[in-house]
C-alpha positions in Angstrom: -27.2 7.6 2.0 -28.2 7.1 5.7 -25.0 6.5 8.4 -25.7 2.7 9.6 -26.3 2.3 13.4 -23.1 2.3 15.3 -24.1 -1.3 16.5 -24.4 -2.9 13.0 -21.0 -4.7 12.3 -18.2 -3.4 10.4 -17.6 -6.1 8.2 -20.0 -9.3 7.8 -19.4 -12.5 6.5 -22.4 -14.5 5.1 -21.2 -17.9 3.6 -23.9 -19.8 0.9 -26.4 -21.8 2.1 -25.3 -24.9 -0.4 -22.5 -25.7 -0.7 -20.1 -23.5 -3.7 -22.2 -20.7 -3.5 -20.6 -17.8 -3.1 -19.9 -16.2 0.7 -20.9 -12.5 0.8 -18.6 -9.7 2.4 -20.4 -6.5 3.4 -18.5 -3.7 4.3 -20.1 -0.2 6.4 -17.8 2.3 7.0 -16.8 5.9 7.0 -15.2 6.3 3.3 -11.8 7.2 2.2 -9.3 7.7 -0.6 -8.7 4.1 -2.1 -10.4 2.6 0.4 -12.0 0.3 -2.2 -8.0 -0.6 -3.6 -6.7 -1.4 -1.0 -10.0 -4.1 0.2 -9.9 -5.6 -3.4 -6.3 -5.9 -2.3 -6.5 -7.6 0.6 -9.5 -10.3 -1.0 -6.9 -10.9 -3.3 -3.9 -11.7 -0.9 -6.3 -14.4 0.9 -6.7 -16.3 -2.5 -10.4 -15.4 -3.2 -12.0 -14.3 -6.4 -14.4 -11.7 -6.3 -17.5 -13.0 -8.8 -19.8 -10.2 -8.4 -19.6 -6.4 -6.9 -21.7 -3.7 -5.9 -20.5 -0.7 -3.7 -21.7 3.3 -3.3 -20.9 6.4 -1.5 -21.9 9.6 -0.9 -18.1 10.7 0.1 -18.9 10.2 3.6 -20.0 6.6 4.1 -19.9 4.2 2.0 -21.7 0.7 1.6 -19.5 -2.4 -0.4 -20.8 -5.9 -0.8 -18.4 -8.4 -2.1 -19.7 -11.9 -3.5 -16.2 -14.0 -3.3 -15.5 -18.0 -3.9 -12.0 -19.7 -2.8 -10.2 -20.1 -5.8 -10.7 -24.2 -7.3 -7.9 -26.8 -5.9 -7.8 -24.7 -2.9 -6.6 -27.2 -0.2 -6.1 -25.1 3.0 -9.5 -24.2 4.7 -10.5 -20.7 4.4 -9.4 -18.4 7.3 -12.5 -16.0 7.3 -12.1 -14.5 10.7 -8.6 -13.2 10.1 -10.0 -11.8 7.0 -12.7 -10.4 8.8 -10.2 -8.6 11.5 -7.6 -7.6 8.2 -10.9 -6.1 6.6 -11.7 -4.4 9.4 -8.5 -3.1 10.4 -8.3 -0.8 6.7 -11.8 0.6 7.4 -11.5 3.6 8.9 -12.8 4.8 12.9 -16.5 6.4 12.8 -16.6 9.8 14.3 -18.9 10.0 17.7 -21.8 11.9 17.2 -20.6 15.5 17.1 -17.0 14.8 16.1 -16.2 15.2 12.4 -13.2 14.1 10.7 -11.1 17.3 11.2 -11.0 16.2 15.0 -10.6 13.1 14.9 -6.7 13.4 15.9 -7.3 15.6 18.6 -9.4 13.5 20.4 -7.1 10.2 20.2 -8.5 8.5 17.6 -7.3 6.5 14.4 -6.9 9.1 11.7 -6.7 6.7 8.2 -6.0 9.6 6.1 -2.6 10.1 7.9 0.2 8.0 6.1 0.3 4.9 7.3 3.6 4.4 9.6 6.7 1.8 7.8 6.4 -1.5 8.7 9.4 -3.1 10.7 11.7 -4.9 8.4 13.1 -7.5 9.7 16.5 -10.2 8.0 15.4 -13.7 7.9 18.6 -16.4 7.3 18.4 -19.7 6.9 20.8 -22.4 5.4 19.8 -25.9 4.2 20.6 -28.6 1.5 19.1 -27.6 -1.6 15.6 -29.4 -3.8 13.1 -29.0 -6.4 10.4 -26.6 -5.0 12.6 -25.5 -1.9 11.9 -21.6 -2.7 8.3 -22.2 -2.8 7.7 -24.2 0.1 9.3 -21.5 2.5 7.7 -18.8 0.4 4.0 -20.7 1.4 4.7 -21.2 4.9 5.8 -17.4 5.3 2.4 -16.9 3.6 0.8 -18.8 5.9 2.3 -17.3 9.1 1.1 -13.9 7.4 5.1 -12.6 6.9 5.5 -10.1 4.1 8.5 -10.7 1.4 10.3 -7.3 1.1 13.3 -8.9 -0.9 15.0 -12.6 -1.1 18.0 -13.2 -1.8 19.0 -16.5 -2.8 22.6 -18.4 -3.6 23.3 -21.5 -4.4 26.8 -22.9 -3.3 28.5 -25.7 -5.4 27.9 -28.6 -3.0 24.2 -28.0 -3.2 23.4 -26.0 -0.1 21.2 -22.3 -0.2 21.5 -19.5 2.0 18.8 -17.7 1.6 17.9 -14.3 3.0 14.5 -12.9 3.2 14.0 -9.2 4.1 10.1 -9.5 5.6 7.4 -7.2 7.5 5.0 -9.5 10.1 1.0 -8.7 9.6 1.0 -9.0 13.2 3.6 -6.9 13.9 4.8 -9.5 16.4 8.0 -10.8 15.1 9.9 -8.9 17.8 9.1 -11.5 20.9 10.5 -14.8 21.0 7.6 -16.7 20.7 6.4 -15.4 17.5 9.7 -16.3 16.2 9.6 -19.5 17.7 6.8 -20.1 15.9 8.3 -19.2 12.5 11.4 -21.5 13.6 9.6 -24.5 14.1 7.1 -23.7 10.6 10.3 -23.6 8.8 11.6 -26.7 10.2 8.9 -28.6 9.4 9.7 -28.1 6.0 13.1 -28.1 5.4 13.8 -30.9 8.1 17.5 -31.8 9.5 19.1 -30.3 6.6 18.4 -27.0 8.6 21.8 -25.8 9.8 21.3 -21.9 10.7 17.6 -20.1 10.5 18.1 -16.6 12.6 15.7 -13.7 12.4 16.9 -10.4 13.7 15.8 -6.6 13.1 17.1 -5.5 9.8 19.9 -2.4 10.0 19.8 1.0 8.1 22.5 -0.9 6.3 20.6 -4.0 5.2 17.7 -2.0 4.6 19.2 -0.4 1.7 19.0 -3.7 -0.1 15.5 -3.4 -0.9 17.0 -1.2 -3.7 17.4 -2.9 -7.0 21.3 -3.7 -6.7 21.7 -3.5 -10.9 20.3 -2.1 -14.3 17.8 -4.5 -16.3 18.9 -5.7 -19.2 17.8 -3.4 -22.5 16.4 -6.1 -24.4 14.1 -7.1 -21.3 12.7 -3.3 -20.8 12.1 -2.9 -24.6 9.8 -6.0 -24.6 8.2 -5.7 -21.4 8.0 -1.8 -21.1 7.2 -0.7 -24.0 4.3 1.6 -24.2 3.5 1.7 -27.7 3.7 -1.9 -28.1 1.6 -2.7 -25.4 -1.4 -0.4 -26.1 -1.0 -1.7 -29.5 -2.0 -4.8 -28.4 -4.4 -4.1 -25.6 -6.7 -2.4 -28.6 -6.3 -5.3 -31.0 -7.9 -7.3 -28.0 -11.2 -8.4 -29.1 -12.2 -9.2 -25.5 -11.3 -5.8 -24.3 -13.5 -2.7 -24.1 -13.0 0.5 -22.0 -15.6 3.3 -23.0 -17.1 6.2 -21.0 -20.2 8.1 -21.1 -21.2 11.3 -19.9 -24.7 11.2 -20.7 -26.6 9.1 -18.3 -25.7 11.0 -15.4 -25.6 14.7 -14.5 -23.4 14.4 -12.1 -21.3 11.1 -12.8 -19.4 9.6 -15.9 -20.2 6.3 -17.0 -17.0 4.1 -17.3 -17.7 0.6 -18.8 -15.6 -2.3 -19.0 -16.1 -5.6 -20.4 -13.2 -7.8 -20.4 -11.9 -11.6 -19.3 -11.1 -12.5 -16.2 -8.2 -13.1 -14.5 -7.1 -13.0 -10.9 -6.8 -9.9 -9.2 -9.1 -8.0 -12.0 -11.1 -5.4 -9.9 -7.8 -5.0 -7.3 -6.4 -3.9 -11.1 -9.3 -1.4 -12.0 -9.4 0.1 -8.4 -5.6 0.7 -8.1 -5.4 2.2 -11.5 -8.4 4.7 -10.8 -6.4 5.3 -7.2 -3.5 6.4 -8.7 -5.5 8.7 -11.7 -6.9 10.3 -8.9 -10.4 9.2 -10.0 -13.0 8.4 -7.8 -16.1 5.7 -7.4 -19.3 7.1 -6.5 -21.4 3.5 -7.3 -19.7 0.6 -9.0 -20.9 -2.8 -10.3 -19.0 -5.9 -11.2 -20.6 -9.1 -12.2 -18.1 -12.2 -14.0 -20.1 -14.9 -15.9 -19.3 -18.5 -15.5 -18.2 -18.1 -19.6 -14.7 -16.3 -17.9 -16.1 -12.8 -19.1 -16.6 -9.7 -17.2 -18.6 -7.0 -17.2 -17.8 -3.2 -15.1 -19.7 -0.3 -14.9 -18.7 2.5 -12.5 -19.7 6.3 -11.9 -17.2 8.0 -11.2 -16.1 11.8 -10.6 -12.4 13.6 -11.1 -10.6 14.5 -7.4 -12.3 17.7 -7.8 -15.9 15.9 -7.8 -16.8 17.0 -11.2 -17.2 14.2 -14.4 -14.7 13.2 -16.9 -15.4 16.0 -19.9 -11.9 16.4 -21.2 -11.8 14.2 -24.2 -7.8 13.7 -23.6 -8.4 12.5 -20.1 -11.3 10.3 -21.2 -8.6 8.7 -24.0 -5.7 8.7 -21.3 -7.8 7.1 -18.8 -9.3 4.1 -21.1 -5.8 3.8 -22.6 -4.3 3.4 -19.0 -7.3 1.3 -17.8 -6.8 -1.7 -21.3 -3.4 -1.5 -20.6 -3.7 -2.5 -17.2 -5.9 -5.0 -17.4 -4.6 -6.3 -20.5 -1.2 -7.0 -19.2 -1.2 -5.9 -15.4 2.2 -8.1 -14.8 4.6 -8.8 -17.1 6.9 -11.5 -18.0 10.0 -12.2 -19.9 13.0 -14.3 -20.1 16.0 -13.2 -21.1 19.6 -14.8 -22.3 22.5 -13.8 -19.6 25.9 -15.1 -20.4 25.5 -18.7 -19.5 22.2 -18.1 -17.6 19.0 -17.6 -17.9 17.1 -15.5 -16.0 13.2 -15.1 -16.0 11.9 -11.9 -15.2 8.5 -10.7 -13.6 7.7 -7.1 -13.0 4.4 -5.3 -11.5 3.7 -1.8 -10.9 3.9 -0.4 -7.7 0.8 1.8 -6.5 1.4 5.3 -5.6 0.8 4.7 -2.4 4.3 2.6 -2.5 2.2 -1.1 -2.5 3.0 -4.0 -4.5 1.2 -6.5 -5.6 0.3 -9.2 -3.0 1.8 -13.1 -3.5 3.8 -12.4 -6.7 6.7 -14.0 -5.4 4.4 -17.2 -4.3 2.9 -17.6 -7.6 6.2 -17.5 -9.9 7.6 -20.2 -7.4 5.2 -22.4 -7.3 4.9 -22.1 -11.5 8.5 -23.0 -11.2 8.0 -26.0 -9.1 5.6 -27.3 -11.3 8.0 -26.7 -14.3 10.9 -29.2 -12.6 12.8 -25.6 -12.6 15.6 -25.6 -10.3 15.8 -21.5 -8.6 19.4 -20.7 -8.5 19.4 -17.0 -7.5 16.6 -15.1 -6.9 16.1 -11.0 -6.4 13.2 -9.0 -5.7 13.4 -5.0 -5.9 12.3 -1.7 -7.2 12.8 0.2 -10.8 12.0 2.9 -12.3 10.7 2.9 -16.2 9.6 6.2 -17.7 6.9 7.8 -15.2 6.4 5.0 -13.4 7.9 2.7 -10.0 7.7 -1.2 -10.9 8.7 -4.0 -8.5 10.7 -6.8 -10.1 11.3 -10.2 -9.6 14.8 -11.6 -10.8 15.2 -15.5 -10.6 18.0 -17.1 -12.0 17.3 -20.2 -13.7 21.4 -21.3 -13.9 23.5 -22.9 -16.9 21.9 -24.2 -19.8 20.0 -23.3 -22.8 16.1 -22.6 -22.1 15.5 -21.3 -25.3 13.2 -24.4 -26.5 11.3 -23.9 -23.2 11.1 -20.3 -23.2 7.1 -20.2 -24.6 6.7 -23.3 -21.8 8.2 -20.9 -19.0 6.6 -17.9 -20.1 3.4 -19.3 -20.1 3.1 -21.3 -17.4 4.5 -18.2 -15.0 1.5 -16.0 -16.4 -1.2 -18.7 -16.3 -0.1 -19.1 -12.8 0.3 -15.0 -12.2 -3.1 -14.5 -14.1 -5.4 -17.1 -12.1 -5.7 -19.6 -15.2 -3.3 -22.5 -13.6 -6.5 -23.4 -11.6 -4.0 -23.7 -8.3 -4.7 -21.1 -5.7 -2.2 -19.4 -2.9 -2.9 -19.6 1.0 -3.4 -18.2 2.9 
């Protein structure tokens, strides 16, 4: 594979000549580790669903094409050229002529194989009068100014007011000078109008920051049903729709992995962070999803070592890991607390220490569209067996939700899955 000439763009953007054709994203750049993840990653934070795929390497540079559509009921106009600059921004720096990799430190330049540096956290508090939907609208226009949800913390006080406090990172990295944060003032006010009595943002302390801890144990009945290995492989095999197989004998080099699944929002962010964290890596990939909802993957792919997939129990762990994933890559529960009920939401968390983008967004807005009041609301990090999860805690309040529990389920993972039909900003 030829290096492109160091005046070809980064990142292009070609959008359809009619009208609901698909806009194409190309992407040149030196390759690394998960470089593929964490783009599928960033597509899916901007509400876009990737419809057909192509990428290749040569573990040097590598060359990705992206075919993506706005999700359908999208109101806000697509902000390509932040995309553009977000794309660009996780591509890592070319070498100059002469200068490999090894040097790239030395000579001042970007080194993207270095760990990336923790993001300023920041406390935002606000208090207001409370209403149907309140969570979600602040949670969209935090979206929109590109603020990052760490942790919420929500409270309802017996009058009907909510003091809510939102631990967030700023895209921008901005939210340190007064203007950016009076800009986030006057967003929020526009929203939550004269019932707005405090909204502060200040720099979060050692102290706060430890609140991005999970603060209690789930409940046992809650980690049986949603962490349960057995049961969930069980069921990712009895899937009709599902297929992972691999082959080693098309390629002397490569195994062939093959998926065919459905679709759902976020699928190939799914199959690229699973293959990040099981150290596998994509030499040539294809993706292609049918207007029928059905998908079809096939990828050549090498061990961390370069060499193919010929254990046969890491061929079976690997297409275990990959229909588990993609058969339930969040899951859902509600669960009976004394006089509440609280509705549960958990994702894994990549080994890099990334969640999964507008979780948070989506489970509020299912909720709005439920009539379901938020109460208290939690957001933190656990550890089941071998692996890290992020989990989202909202109280519901008093009352028996019991005959809605199927209603609330369901709508939450329609909405988490991509099949509500409403998309997220940005």
């Amino acid at each position: 594979m030829g290096i492109p000439n160091p005046s070809d763009e980064v990142v292009q953007v070609r959008h359809g000549d009619v009208a609901g054709e698909p806009t194409v994203v190309t992407i040149s750049c030196p390759d690394k580790t998960g470089l593929g993840c964490d783009l599928c990653r960033l597509v899916l934070l901007f509400g876009l669903n990737i419809v057909k795929g192509d990428m290749s390497t040569d573990g040097r540079w590598c060359y990705i094409v992206l075919w993506v559509v706005a999700r359908p009921g999208r109101a806000m106009a697509m902000r390509w050229d932040l995309l553009k600059d977000r794309l660009i921004h996780l591509c890592p720096v070319a070498a100059p002529f002469g200068l490999d990799t090894h040097h790239l430190a030395a000579a001042g330049l970007q080194d993207h194989n270095a760990p990336a540096a923790s993001p300023n956290i920041f406390l935002l508090k606000f208090c207001c009068y409370d209403r149907m939907g309140l969570l979600h609208d602040v949670t969209r226009v935090l979206c929109e100014l590109e603020l990052t949800i760490r942790r919420v913390k929500v409270s309802t006080t017996p009058d009907g007011r909510v003091l809510d406090l939102f631990f967030i990172t700023d895209a921008r990295e901005l939210l340190h000078t007064k203007s950016r944060r009076e800009e986030t003032y006057e967003k929020l006010q526009s929203v939550l109008g004269d019932s707005l009595t405090i909204c502060e943002i200040e720099s979060a302390t050692e102290e706060m920051s430890s609140c991005l801890q999970a603060s209690a144990l789930l409940p046992h009945s809650a980690v049986e049903e949603m962490f349960n290995v057995e049961v969930v492989e069980e069921q990712s095999r009895s899937c009709g729709g599902l297929s992972v197989a691999m082959d080693n004998s098309l390629s002397p080099a490569h195994t062939l992995i093959q998926i065919q699944c459905g679709d759902h929002k976020g699928l190939v962010y799914d199959i690229m962070r699973t293959l990040k964290d099981c150290n596998i890596q994509i030499s040539y990939g294809r993706f292609y999803a049918s207007q029928n909802g059905s998908c079809e993957v096939d990828l050549f792919a090498v061990q961390s070592d370069g060499k193919k997939i010929v254990d046969q129990h890491k061929q079976r762990a690997l297409c275990c890991r990959l229909r588990m994933e993609l058969y339930r890559p969040l899951r859902v529960a509600l669960v009976n607390r004394g006089p509440d009920t609280e509705l549960l939401v958990a994702n894994p968390v990549e080994v890099s220490g990334k969640g999964r983008p507008l979780v948070f967004y989506d489970i509020t807005l299912a909720l709005k569209k439920l009539h379901k009041r938020i109460f208290l609301a939690e957001i933190g990090r656990h550890v089941v067996g071998d692996r890290e999860w992020e989990v989202y805690r909202v109280h519901l309040g008093e009352g028996d939700h019991s005959s809605l529990r199927s209603k609330i389920v369901d709508g939450v993972t329609n909405m988490l899955m991509g099949w509500d039909g409403t998309p997220p900003p940005p």
